[in-house]
N, C-alpha and C positions, 0 to 999 in steps of 0.2 A: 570163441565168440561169446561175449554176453546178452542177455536177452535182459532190456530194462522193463521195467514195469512203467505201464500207462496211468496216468495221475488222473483222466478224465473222469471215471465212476467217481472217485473222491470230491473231485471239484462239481459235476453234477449234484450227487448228495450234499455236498456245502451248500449248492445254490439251493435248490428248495427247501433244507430244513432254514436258513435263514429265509424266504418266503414263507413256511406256513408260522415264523414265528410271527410274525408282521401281521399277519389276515387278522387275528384278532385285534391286534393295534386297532388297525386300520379300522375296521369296522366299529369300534368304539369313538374312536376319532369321529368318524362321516356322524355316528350316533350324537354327540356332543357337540358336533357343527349347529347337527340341525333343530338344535332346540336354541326358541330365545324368549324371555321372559319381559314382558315390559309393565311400569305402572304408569297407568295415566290418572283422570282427575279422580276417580271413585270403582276401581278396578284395578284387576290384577291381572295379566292375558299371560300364559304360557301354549305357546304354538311349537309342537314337534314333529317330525317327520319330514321325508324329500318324497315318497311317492303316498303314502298314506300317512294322509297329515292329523293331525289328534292338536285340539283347541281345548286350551280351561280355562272360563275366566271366573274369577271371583269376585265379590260382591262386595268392598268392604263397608259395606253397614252392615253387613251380617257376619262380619268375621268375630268368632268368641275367644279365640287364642290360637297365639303364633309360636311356632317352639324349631330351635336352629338346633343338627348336629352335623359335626363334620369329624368325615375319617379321612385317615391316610390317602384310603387305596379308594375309596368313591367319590369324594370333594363333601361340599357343602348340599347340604339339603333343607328345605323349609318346609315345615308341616302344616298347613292352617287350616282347624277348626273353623267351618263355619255353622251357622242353622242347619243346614240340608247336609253336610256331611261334610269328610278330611281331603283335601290334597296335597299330594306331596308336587314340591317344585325343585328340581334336581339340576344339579351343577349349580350352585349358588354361590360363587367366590366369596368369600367374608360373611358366612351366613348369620355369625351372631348381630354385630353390624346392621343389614340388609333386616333383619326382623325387629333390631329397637327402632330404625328407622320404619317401618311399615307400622311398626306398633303406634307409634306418634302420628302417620298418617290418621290410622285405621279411629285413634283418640281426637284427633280433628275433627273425623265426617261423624262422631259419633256424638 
């Protein structure tokens, strides 16, 4: 008589380490859902968050300089200088782009 071996521990441990590799995903994902950036006629709004929501609007007649980098592994980021101090505005597809364009706004209202 042979006695097989049970393949269940195995495929247990496959299923969760492919689950906790995901939790990070995911949680990044839901992070970068919930941010969205818009410009209207003399502003700048970035709203983030699903249950503790975080608002920044900027002012652009008070914006002094707007500066894009983008990596790999984090995307697009925008930094703007204004009077009263910096924010950053994150996930920004085509940051360089999206800053000559705010730039020529921000030279409009000024």
């Amino acid at each position: 008589m042979k006695i097989k071996k049970d393949a269940r521990p195995v495929l247990w441990s496959l299923a969760w380490s492919w689950i906790l590799f995901f939790i990070p995903t995911l949680l990044i994902w839901v992070k970068w859902n919930s941010v969205k950036t818009t410009v209207s006629g003399t502003s700048i709004t970035q709203k983030s968050g699903r249950v503790a929501k975080s608002y920044v609007n900027i002012d652009m007649s008070k914006v002094q300089n707007i500066t894009a980098t983008e990596s790999p592994f984090k995307g697009g980021t925008l930094t703007v200088h204004t009077t009263s101090g910096t924010e950053e505005l994150k996930y920004i597809k085509n940051p360089g782009e999206a800053a000559n364009t705010l730039r020529q706004l921000v030279n409009e209202i000024q």
